[in-house]
C-alpha positions in Angstrom: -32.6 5.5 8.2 -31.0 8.4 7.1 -30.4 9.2 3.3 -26.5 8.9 3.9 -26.7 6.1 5.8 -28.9 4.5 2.8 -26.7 5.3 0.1 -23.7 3.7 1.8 -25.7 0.4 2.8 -26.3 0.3 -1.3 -22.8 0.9 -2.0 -21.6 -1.6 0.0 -23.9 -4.4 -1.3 -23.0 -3.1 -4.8 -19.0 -3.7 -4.2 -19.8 -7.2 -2.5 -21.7 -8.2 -5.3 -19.6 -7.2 -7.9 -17.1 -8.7 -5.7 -18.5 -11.9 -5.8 -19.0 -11.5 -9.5 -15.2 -11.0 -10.5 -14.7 -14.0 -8.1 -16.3 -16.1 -10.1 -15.1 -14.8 -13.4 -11.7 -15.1 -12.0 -12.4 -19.4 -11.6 -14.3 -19.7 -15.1 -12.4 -17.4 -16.9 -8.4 -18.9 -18.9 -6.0 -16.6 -17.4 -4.9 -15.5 -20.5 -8.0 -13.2 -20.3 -7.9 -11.9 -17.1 -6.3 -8.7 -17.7 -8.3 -8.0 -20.7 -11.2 -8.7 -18.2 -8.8 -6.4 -15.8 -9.2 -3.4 -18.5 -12.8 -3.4 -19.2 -13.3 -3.1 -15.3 -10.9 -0.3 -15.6 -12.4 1.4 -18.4 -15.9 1.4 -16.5 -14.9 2.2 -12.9 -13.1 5.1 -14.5 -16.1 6.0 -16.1 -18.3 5.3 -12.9 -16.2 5.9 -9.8 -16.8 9.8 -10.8 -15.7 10.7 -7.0 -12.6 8.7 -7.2 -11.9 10.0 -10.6 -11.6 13.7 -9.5 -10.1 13.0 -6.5 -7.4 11.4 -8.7 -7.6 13.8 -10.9 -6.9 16.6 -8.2 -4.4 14.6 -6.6 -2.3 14.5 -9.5 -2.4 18.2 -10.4 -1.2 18.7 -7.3 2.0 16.5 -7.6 2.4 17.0 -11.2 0.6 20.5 -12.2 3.9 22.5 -13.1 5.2 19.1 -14.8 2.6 17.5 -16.8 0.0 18.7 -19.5 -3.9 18.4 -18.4 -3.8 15.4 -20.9 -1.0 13.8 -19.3 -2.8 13.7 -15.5 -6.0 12.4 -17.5 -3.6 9.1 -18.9 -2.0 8.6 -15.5 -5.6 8.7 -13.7 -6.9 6.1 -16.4 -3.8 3.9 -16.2 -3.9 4.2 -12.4 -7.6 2.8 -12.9 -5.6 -0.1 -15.3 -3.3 -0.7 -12.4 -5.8 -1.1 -9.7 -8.4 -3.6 -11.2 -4.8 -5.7 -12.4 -4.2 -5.6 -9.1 -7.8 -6.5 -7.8 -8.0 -9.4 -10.2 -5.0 -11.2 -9.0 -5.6 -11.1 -5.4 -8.2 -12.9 -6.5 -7.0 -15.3 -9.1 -3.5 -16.0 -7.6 -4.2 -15.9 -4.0 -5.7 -19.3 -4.6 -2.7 -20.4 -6.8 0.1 -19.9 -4.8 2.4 -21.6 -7.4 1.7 -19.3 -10.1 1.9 -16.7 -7.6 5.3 -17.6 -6.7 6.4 -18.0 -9.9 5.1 -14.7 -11.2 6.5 -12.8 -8.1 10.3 -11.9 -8.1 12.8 -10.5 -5.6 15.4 -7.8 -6.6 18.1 -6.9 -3.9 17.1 -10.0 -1.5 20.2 -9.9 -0.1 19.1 -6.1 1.8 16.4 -8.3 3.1 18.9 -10.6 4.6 21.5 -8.0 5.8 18.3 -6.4 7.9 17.8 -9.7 9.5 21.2 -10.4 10.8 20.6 -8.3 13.8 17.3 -10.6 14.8 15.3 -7.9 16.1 13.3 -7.9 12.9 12.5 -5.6 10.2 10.1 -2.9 9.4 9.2 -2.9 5.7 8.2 0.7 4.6 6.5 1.5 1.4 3.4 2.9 0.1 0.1 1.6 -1.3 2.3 1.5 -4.5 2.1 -1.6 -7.2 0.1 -5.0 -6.0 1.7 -4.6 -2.4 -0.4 -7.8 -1.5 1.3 -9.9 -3.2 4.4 -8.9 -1.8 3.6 -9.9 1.4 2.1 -13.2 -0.3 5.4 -13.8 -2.1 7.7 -13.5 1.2 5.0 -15.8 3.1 6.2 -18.3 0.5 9.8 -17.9 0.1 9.6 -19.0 3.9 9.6 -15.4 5.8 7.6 -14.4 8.9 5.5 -11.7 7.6 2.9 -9.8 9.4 1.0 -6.1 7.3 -0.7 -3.4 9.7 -3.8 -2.7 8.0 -6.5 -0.8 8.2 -10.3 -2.7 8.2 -12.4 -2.6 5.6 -15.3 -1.3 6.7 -17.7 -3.6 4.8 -17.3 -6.6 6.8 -17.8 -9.1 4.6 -14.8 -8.2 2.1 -13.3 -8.1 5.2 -13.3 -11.5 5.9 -13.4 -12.8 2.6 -9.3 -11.0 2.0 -8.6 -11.8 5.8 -9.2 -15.7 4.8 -7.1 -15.8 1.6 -4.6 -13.8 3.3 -4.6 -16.3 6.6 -4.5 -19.7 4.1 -1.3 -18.1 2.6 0.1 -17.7 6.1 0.1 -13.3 5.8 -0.7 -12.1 9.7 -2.8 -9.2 10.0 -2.3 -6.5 12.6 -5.1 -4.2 12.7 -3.9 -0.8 13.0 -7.0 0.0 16.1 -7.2 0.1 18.4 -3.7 1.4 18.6 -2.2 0.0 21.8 -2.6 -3.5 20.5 -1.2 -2.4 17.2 1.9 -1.2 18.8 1.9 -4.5 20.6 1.9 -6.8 18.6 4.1 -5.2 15.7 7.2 -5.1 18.9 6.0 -9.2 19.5 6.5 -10.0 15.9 9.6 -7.9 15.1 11.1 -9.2 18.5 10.6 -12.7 17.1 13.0 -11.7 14.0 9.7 -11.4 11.8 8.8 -8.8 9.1 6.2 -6.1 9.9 4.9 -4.3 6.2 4.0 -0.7 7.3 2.7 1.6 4.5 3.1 5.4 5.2 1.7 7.2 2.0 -1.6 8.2 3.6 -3.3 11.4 5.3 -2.6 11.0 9.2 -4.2 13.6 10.6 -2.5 15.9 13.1 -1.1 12.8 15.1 1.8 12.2 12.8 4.8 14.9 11.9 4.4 16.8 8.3 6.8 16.2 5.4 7.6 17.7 2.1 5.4 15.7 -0.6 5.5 16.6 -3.8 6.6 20.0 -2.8 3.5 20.5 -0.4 2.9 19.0 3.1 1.4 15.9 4.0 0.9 14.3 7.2 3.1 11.7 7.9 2.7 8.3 10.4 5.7 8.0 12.4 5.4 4.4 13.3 8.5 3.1 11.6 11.0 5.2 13.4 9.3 4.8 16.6 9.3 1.0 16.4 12.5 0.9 15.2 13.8 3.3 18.0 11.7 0.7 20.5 13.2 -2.6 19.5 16.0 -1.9 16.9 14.5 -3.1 14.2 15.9 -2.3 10.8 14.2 0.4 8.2 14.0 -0.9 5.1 12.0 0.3 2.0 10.6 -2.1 -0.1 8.1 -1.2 -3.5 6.6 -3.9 -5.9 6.4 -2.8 -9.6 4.1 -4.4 -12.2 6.6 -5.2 -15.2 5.1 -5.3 -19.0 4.2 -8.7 -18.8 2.4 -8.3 -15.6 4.4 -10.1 -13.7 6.0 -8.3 -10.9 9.6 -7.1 -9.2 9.9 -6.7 -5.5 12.6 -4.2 -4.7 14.3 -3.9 -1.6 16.1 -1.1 -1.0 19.2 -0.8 1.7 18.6 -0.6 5.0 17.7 2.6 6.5 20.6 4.1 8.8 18.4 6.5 11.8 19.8 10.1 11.6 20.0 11.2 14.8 18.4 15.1 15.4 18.6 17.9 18.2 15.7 16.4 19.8 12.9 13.6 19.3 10.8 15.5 17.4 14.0 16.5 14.7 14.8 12.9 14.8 11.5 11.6 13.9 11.1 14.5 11.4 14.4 14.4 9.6 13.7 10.0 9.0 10.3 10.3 8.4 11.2 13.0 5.6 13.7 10.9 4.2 11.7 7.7 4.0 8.7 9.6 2.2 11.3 11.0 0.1 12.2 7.5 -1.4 8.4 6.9 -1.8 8.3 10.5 -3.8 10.8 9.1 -5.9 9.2 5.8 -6.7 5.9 7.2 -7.3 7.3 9.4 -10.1 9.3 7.1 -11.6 6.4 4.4 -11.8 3.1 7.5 -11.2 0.4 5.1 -12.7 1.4 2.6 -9.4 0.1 4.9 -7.0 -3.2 5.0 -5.2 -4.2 8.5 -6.7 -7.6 8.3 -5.1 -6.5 9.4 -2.0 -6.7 12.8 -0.3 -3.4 12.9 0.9 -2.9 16.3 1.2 -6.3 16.4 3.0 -4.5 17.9 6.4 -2.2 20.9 6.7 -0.3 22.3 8.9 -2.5 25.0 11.0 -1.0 28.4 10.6 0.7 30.4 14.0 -2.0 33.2 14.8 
């Protein structure tokens, strides 16, 4: 066995156990100390998680660079560490309390929600991996809506299946984003059935997507949205979850998305695609710490005319 393939085998084992462990600290533990447990996870994965760290790190100089002091990206990267074992810790804790979940899970702007319903072709929520987006789609599985999230799998397995049962028993339908034709598939089945379908565009996509302005550089952009939307008429509409200061959380839905229409296809998809990473942008720097920093997003460019 390779060294590489050696090294990832341990890593994986590593994550399930330690998995496992905050599990089980998350049913022996009051929940009145599970964020302080939340924070001392944060302080040593920050510590740890060197790779992460600097791709953080770099991530933010790039968005913030010209705007922030070298102090000021370190405090975001460490908060954004904050944010994420939060977040870890209560899919774990109130996954399996839906009643405190519900309760500590509200809506703002439901009524956007309705309005893109009224045409019963569905709806296409767009956001980001931005705030505990998990239990968003937990919290509108329990206020009674249809709900479906393309995701990608995990590629241990066995977390897998472990977030694939809590997510099932609280009634949250996976679509696997591959293989792609079944993807595309069964998003147009559920939003044809008047259902919601969460799609998060915030990551790298390679060269099959269109590239936007992000952060004043480009990024490679998914196009799903529009072209599901164009397929079934499905309404656009943006949706973020931010953590409040008691760590209990606001769902925002913003208004529906209204398609511009461009010269051509590609203009079209261009133009909306821009416009919904646009209200991401805007999020993300309102509420930076939310965002997944340890992703390469900027990791594909546009290759230059010889």
């Amino acid at each position: 066995m390779k060294v590489k393939q050696i090294k990832k085998s341990f890593a994986y084992a590593a994550g399930y156990a330690a998995l496992n462990f905050c599990s089980l600290i998350t049913k022996i533990l009051p929940g009145v100390w599970l964020y302080g447990f939340a924070g001392f996870i944060a302080v040593f994965g920050y510590q740890a998680a060197a790779k992460q760290r600097n791709i953080a790190l770099d991530s933010l100089r790039i968005a913030f660079g010209k705007l922030k002091s070298e102090a000021e990206v370190k405090e975001i990267a460490r908060e954004c560490f904050v944010h994420m074992a939060k977040a870890a810790i209560e899919l774990l804790f109130l996954m399996d309390r839906p009643l405190q979940l519900r309760s500590r899970v509200k809506l703002e702007g439901a009524e956007n929600l309705e309005q893109a319903l009224k045409n019963g072709r569905g709806a296409i929520l767009v956001s980001a991996h931005f705030g505990n987006f998990p239990l968003m789609l937990a919290k509108l599985s329990l206020e009674g809506y249809r709900v479906s999230g393309i995701m990608r799998q995990m590629k241990d397995t066995r977390v897998e299946k472990l977030f694939l049962a809590k997510r099932n028993r609280l009634g949250i339908r996976t679509i696997y984003s591959q293989p792609r034709r079944a993807c595309v598939e069964e998003t147009i089945r559920r939003l044809r059935r008047n259902e919601l379908v969460f799609i998060p565009i915030d990551q790298n996509f390679g060269t099959a997507g269109v590239f936007v302005d992000f952060f004043g550089r480009k990024a490679a952009t998914a196009t799903g949205p529009v072209v599901l939307a164009q397929r079934t008429g499905a309404a656009i509409l943006p949706v973020f979850s931010i953590r409040q200061s008691d760590d209990t959380h606001k769902i925002v839905f913003e208004p529906p998305l209204q398609l511009l229409k461009g010269a051509g296809e590609e203009e079209t998809l261009q133009q909306n695609i821009q416009r919904l990473t646009s209200i991401i942008e805007g999020y993300i720097r309102t509420y930076p710490a939310e965002w997944g920093w340890i992703h390469r997003r900027w990791k594909s460019q546009p290759q230059l005319n010889a």
